[in-house]
N, C-alpha and C positions, 0 to 999 in steps of 0.2 A: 304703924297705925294703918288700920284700912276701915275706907271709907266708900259705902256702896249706897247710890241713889237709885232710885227709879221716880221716872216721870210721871207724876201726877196732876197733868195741868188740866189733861182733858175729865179728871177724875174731880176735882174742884177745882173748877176757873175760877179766879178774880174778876167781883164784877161792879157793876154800882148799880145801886137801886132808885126808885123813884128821886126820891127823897135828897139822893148826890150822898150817901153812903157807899163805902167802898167796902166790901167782904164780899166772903167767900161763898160760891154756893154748892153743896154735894151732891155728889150725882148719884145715882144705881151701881156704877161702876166701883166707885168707891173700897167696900168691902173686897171684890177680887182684886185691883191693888196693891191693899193695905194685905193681903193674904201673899201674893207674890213679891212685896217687898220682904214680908218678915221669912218665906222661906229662902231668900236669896241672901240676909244676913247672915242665917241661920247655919246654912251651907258657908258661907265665906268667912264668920269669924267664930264658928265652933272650931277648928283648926288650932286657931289661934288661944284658946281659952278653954276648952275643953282636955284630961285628963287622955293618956295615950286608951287606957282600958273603957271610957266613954266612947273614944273616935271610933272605936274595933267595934263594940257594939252598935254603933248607927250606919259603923258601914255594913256591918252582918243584916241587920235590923234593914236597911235600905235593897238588899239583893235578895232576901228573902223576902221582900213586897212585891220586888220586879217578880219574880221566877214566879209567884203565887198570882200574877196579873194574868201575864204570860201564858200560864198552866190554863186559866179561866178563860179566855179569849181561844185558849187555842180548842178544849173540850167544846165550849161552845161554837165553834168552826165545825168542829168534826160532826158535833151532831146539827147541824144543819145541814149539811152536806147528804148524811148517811140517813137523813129522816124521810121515809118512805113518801 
């Protein structure tokens, strides 16, 4: 079994309100969080769960986003450099 947290306190703190109710309040933060918890499952129990011919294409699917980032960072280095 594996078991992956990420910390959310600062993202909804427990709080109390006027009133001496006790919940939660959401932040802005929130959303990016909830986005890097689900990619950090995602990566640690697709392994576990996913098909050997799924893992090949997310790891294929994964090196050709890098290489294609990559590519785009680096074009756009060269022509700013080379731009009169």
């Amino acid at each position: 079994m594996a078991q992956v947290t990420c910390g959310v306190d600062h993202a909804c703190p427990q709080t109390e309100d006027e009133g001496g109710n006790v919940g939660v309040r959401l932040t802005k933060e929130l959303m990016a969080v909830a986005g890097e918890a689900l990619k950090v499952n995602v990566t640690t129990l697709g392994p576990l769960v996913l098909p050997i011919s799924e893992q090949v294409i997310f790891i294929l699917n994964l090196i050709l986003r890098k290489v294609r980032v990559d590519a785009v960072l680096l074009d756009a280095s060269l022509r700013k450099h080379t731009s009169p």
